[in-house]
N, C-alpha and C positions, 0 to 999 in steps of 0.2 A: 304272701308277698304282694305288694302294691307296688305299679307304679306310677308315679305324679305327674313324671315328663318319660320321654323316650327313653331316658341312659339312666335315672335315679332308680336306686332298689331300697322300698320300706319294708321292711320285715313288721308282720303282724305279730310276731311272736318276742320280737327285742325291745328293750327298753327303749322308749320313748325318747327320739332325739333332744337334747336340752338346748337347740337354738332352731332357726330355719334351715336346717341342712338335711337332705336324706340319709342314711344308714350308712348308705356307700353308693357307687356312681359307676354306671360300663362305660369305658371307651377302648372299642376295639374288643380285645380279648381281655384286656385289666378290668381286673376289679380293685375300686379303690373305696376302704370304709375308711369312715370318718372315725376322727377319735373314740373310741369303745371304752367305757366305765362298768363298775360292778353297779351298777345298779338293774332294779326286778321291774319288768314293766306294770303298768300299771299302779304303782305304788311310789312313795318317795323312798322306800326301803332300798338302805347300801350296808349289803352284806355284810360284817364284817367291822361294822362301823360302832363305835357305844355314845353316847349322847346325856348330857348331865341333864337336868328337871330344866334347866333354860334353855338346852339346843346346843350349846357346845359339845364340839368334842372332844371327847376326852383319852379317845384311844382308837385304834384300830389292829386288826389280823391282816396282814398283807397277803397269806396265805390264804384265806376266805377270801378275800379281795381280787387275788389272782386267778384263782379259779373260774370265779363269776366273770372276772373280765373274760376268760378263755370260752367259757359257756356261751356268752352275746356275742365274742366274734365267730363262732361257730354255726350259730343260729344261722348268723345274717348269712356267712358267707353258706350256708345251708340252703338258705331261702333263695338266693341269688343263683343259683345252678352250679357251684363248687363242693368241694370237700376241704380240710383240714391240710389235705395233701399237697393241695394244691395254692398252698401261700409261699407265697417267695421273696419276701420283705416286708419286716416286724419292728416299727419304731417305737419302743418304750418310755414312757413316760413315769418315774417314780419322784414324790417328793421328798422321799428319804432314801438317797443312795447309800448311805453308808450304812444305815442298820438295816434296809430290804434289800438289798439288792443281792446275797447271799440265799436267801430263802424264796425269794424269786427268783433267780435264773435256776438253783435246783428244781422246781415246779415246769419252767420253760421245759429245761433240759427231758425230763419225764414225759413232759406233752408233744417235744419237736423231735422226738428221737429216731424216728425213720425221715422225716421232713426235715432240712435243716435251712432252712432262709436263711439270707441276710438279716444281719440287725444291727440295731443301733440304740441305744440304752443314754435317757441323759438326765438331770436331774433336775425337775420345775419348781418353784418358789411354793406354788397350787396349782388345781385345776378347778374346774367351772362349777364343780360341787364338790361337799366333803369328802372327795374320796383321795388316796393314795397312791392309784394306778391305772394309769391311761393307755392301749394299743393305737397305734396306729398301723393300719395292715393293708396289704397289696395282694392278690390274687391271680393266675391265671386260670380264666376261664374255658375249657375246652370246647370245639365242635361239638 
C-alpha cells in the first residue's frame, strides 16, 4: 500500500484505478473505497467476461464477476488496516438486476454471513468498463 496524499489508500496489489481517484480514502476511522470492479491488475483482464474477434461483448458470469469483485475489495480493504469484518455499508451496482441479482445476493449472502452491513443494490444503464458489477463499500477502521 501507497499513499499519494495523507488519507488516500493505493493498494499495490488491486487493480488499477480506471480514472484519478485512489482505491479508497481514511477520514477519521471510515474507510471509504471507490467503486471496486472484477478487474486483475495489471492486465485489461475482466474475469468472467467473453469478447467476440472485434472486442464486443458477448456474454458474461456474474458469478466470476462477483467473486473477483469480492477479492479487490478485500485486497484494498486488506491493504488499508481492516478486515472483511469490518464493512459496514455495501452499495451494489449491477447492470442486469433481473437476471443477477438472484445469483449475486446468494454469493453476498455466503461471503456476509457473520458480517452483515447495510446495503443498497440498484440497477445502472453500464459502468466505466465492460463489466457487470460494481461495490461500493465503507469500513470501520479500528485503533
Amino acid at each position: 500500500m501507497t499513499a499519494d496524499s495523507a488519507n488516500d489508500i493505493v493498494s499495490a496489489r488491486a487493480p488499477e484505478p480506471v480514472g484519478a481517484f485512489p482505491h479508497a480514502k481514511r477520514v477519521g476511522n471510515l474507510l471509504f473505497l471507490s467503486g471496486m470492479g472484477p478487474r486483475k491488475r495489471g492486465t485489461k483482464e475482466i474475469p468472467g467476461v467473453t469478447f467476440d474477434d472485434s472486442g464486443r461483448v458477448t456474454g458474461y458470469d456474474i458469478e466470476v464477476q462477483t467473486l473477483a469483485v469480492f477479492e479487490n475489495v478485500r485486497t484494498v480493504i486488506e491493504d488499508a488496516g481492516a478486515s472483511w469484518d469490518d464493512i459496514v455499508d455495501v452499495t451494489v451496482f449491477l447492470t442486469d438486476i433481473g437476471n443477477d441479482f438472484e445469483k449475486f445476493n446468494a454469493l453476498y449472502a455466503e461471503h456476509f454471513r457473520e458480517n452483515r452491513p447495510t446495503r443498497t443494490t440498484v440497477e445502472v444503464n453500464r459502468l466505466p468498463t465492460p463489466i457487470a458489477v460494481e461495490l461500493k463499500v465503507i469500513a470501520v477502521l479500528k485503533d
